[in-house]
C-alpha positions in Angstrom: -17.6 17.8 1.5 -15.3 16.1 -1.2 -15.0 13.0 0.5 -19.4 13.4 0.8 -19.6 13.5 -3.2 -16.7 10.5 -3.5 -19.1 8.0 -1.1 -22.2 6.8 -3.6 -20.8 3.6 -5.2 -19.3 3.3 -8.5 -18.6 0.9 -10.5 -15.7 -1.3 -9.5 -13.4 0.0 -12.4 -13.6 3.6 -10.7 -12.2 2.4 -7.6 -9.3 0.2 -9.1 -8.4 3.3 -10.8 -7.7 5.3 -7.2 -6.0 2.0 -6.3 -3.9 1.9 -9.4 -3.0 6.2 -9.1 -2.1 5.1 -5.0 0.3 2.5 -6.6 1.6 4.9 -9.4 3.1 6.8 -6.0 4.2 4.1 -4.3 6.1 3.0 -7.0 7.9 6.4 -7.7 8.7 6.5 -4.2 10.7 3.1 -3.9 13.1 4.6 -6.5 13.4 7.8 -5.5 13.8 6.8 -1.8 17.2 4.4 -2.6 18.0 7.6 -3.5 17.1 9.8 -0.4 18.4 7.3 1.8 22.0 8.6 1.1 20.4 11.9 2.9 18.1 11.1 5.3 17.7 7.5 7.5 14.6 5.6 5.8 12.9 5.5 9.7 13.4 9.5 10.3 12.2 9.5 6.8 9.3 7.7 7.7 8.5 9.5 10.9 8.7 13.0 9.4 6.6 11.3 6.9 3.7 10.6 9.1 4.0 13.6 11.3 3.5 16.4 8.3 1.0 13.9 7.0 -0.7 13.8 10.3 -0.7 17.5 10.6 -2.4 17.9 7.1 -5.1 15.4 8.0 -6.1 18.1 11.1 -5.5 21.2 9.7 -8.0 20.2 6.4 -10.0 17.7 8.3 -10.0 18.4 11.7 -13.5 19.1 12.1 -15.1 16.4 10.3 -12.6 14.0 11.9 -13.5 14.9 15.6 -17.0 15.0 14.6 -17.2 11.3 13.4 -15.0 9.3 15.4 -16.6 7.0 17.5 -14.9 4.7 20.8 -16.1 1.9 18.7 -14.2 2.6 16.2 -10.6 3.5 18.0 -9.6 0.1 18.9 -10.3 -1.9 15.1 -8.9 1.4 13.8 -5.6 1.3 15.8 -4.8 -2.2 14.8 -5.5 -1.7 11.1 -3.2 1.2 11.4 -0.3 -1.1 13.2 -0.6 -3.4 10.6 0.0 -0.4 8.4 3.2 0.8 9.9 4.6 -2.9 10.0 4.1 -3.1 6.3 5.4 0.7 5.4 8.9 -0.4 8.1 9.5 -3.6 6.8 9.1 -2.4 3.2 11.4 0.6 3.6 14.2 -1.4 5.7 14.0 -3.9 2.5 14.9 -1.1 0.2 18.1 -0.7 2.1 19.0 -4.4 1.5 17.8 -5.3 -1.9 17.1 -4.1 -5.4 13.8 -1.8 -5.6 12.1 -4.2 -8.3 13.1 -6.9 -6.2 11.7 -5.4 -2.9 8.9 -4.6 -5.3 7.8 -7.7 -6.0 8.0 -9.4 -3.0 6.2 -6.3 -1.1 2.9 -7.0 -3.7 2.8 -10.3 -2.3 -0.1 -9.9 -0.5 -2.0 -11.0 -3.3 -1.1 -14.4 -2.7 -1.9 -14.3 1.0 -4.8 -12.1 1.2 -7.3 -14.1 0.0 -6.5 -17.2 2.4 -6.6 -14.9 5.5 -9.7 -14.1 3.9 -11.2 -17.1 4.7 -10.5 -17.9 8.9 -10.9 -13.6 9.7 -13.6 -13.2 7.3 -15.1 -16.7 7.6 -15.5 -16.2 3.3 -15.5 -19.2 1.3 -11.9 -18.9 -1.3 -13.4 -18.4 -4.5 -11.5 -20.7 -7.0 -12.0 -17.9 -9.8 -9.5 -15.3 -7.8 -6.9 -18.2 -8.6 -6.2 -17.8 -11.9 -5.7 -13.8 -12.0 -3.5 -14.0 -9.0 -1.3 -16.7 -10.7 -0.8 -14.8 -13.9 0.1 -11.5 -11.8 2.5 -13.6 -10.2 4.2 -14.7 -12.8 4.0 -10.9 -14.2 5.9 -9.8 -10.9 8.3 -12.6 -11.3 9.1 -11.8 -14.8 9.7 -7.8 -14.2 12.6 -9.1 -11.6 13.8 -10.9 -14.6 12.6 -14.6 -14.2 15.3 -15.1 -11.9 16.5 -14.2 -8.0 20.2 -14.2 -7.2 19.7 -14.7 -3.8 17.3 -14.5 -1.0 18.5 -12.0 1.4 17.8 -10.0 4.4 15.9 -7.7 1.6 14.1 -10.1 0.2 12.8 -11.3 3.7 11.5 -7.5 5.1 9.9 -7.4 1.7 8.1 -10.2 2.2 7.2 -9.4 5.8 6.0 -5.7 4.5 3.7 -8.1 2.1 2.5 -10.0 4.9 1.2 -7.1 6.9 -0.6 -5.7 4.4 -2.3 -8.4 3.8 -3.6 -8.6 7.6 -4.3 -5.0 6.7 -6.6 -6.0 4.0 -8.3 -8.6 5.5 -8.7 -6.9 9.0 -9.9 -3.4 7.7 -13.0 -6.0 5.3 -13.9 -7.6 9.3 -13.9 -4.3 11.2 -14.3 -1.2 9.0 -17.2 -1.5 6.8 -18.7 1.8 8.5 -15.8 3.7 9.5 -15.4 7.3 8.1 -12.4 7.1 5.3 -11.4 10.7 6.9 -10.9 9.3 11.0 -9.1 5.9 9.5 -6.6 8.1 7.1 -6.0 10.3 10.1 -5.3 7.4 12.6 -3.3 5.5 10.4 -1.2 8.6 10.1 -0.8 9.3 13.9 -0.2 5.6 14.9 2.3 5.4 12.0 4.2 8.6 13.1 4.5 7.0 16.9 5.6 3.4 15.6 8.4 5.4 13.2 9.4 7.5 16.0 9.8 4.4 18.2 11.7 2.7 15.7 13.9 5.6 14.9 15.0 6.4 18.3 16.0 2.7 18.6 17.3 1.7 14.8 18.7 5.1 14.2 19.2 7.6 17.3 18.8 11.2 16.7 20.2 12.7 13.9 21.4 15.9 12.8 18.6 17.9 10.9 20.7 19.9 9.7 22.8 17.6 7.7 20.0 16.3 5.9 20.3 17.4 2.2 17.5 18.9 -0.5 17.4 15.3 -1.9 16.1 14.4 1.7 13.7 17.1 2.6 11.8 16.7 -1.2 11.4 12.7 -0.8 9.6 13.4 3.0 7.7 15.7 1.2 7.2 13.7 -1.7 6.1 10.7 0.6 3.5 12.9 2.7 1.6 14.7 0.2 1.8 12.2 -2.3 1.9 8.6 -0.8 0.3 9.5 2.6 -1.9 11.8 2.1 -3.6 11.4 -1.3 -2.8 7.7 -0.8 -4.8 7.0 1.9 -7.4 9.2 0.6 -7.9 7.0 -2.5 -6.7 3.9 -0.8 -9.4 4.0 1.9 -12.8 5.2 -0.5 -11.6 2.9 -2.7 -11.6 -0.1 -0.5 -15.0 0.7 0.9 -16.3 -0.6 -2.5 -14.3 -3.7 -3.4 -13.3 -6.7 -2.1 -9.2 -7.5 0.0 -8.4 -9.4 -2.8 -9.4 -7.5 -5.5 -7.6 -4.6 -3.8 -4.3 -6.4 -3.5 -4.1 -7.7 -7.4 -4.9 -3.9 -7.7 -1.7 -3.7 -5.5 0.4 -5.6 -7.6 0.6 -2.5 -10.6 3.1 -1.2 -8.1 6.1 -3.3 -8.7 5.3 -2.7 -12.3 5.6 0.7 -11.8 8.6 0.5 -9.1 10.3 -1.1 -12.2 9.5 1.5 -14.9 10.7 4.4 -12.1 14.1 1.9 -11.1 15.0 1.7 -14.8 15.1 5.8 -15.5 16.1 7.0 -12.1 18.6 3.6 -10.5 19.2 2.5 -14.1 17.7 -0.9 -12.6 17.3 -3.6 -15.8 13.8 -3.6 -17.7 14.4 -5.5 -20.8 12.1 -8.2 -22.7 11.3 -10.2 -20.3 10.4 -7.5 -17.6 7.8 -6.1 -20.3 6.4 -9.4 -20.6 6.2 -9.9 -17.3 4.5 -6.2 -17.5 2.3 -7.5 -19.6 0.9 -10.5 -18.0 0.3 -8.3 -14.3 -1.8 -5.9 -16.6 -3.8 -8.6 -18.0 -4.6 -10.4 -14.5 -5.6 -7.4 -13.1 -8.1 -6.9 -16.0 -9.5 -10.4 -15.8 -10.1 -9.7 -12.0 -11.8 -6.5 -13.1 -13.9 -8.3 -14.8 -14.8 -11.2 -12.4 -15.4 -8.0 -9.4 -17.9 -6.0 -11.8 -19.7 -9.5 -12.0 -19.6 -9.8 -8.4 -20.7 -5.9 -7.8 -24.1 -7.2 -9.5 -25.2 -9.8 -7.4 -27.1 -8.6 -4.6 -25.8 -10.8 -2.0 -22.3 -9.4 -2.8 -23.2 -5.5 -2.9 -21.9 -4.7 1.0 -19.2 -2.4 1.3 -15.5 -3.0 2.4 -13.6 -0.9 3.6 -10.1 -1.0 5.2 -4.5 1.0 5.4 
């Protein structure tokens, strides 16, 4: 199996990468969704989303998923996967309300609050050296959105909510899924997802008309499935087998970077000087945090998997 030959640890840079490629979609998606949105309502987006993603899982998985789920596993795997479709709804209502860099950057927050949760669910010690990459991303995120907010708004505040659950994402996926098959947590992320849209959907949105939904819609929810489902997950989940939460969400914080590069050509959202700078600096914390996980990846004592979305 592919997933088989993916499983023998790597070095840490191999697994930012997937991260990194998983953030590259996500941050296509954010622009190109403000523009699906005028086609298609961002929950039956989201619910069509899951449901062809959830479907592709079976049809190319189905047997190695039924063979290697366990009871154990349902329950930590549900609420991982709850925590998933809290961050995905709250990040796509945000996009209604706010600028997509904006939304952006407060979505990749979860590199602030990751590594304190870290501490009471994980019962780790905070290690002081995480500080100083997660300040200089930061400031990089800040700087894309311009060094300045207008206003903090109902956008702003889903964003940050969306950052908030990933972060108990991260953190619960390092207590509970060290051993879980990446194949039976991709799949149940993407069923649990589809029936939290769905719910929300019926209530947020009612049903609408299929057939008024334009091209523009019917390519996103396709984009979003194959793309930022179901490859996603795939890299999202081996990668975070390997590497620490935190590491995982200063990984995380390319995608405003990249939500920025995609707002600028397809929204005509603002990247100028100090949006490269800020660029810049997220590119350069993510490096130094490379560099203080491959150190980490050597000592014995810190050579357990993680896993988690």
């Amino acid at each position: 199996m592919v997933m088989d030959r993916l499983k023998p640890a790597r070095s840490p840079v191999f697994y930012g990468v997937l991260l990194v490629l998983e953030c590259l979609m996500w941050g296509i998606s954010n622009a190109v969704s403000k523009q699906g949105f005028a086609s298609i309502p961002p929950m039956w987006c989201l619910t069509l989303r899951y449901a062809l993603s959830t479907v592709l899982f079976l049809a190319l998985f189905g047997r190695r998923f039924f063979s290697r789920v366990r009871k154990r596993d349902l329950m930590p795997c549900v609420l991982v996967s709850l925590c998933t479709a809290a961050a995905f709804m709250f990040g796509f209502l945000s996009l209604v309300y706010t600028t997509a860099t904006n939304a952006g950057f407060f979505m990749a927050l979860a590199v602030v609050i990751a590594p304190f949760l870290s501490v009471p669910l994980l019962k780790e010690k905070l290690d002081l050296r995480q500080i100083l990459p997660v300040f200089i991303v930061v400031a990089g995120m800040y700087f894309i959105c311009g060094g300045s907010f207008s206003s903090f708004g109902r956008g702003e505040l889903l964003a940050l909510l969306s950052s908030l659950s990933t972060s108990f994402m991260l953190t619960l996926s390092g207590k509970f899924l060290k051993d879980v098959d990446a194949i039976v947590l991709c799949t149940i992320q993407c069923a649990v997802c589809f029936l939290c849209c769905l719910a929300a959907a019926f209530l947020l949105e009612g049903m609408p008309v299929f057939s008024a939904i334009g091209p523009a819609g019917w390519w996103l929810v396709l984009y979003l499935a194959l793309g930022c489902t179901f490859l996603a997950y795939l890299f999202q989940n081996i990668a975070l087998m390997h590497v620490s939460p935190a590491f995982g969400a200063l990984t995380w914080c390319t995608e405003p970077l990249f939500t920025a590069v995609a707002a600028y050509f397809i929204l005509n959202e603002r990247m100028d000087f100090t949006a490269c700078c800020g660029a810049g600096l997220i590119l350069s914390g993510i490096v130094f945090a490379s560099v203080l996980e491959l150190k980490k990846a050597k000592q014995p004592s810190s050579s357990d998997p993680v896993q988690q979305r």
